[in-house]
Each structure stands twice: as structure tokens, then as C-alpha cells.
N, C-alpha and C positions, 0 to 999 in steps of 0.2 A: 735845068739842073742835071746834072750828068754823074752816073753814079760810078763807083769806083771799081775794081775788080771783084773784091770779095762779094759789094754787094747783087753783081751780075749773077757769080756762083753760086751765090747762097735763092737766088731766085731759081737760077736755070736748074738747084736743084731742087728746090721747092718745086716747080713743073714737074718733073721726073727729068728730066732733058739731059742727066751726071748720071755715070753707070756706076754711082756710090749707091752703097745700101740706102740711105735714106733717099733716093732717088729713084731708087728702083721701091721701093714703098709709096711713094708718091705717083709713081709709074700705076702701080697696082691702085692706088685708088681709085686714079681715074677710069682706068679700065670698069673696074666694080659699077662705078656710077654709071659709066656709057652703055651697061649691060642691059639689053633690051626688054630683060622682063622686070616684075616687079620684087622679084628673088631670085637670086642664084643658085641655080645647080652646084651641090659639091664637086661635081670632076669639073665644071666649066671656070669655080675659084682657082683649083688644082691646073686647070691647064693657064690660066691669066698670070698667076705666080711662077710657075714655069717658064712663061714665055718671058717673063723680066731676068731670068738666069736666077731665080732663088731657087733655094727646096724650101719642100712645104714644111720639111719636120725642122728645119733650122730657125723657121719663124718663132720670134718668142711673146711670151703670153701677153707682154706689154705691148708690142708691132699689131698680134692681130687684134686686140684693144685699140689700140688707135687707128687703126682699117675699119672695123666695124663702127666705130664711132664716129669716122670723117662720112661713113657713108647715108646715117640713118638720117 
């Protein structure tokens, strides 16, 4: 079965793999999870959302809700 266009995007932004905000959120989860310790350092969250081209104060309270919650 071979899927259509949308459904590629709507994957490749699922991955983080689309330089859309919710891509670049999905960027950041994975990062979170791939974090080698057991908790993250505040400047090490601040430098991961960074590196996907967010700011951290433009995150809103429902995004970092759903980052914390994909990661526990």
C-alpha cells in the first residue's frame, strides 16, 4: 500500500523531519528522550529548544505539557 502525500508529511512531521513548529516539537522530544541522563539540566532543555530554532519563552503552556508528557 503506498501512501499519499499528506500522509508522508503528516509523518515526516510526526518525526520532527518538517521545519513546522510541530516539527520542530517533535524534534525536541526526541532530543529530551535521547538525553543521556535520567533528568535534564535546565540550560541543556534551553540549549535542545534552541537548537530546533524555537525560543524558549514563545513555548506555550500546552507544547511544554505535551513534551513533558511524551517524555515520562
Amino acid at each position: 500500500m503506498m501512501m499519499d502525500f499528506a500522509q508522508t508529511m503528516f509523518m515526516a512531521e510526526a518525526e520532527g523531519f518538517l521545519p513546522t513548529r510541530e516539527g520542530k516539537i517533535q524534534g525536541i522530544i526526541k532530543a529530551v528522550k535521547a538525553y543521556p541522563g535520567s533528568t535534564i539540566e535546565l540550560h541543556d532543555f534551553f540549549r535542545i529548544v534552541d537548537k530546533w530554532g524555537i525560543d524558549i519563552h514563545s513555548l506555550t503552556q500546552a507544547e511544554l505539557a505535551r513534551i513533558e508528557s511524551a517524555i515520562k
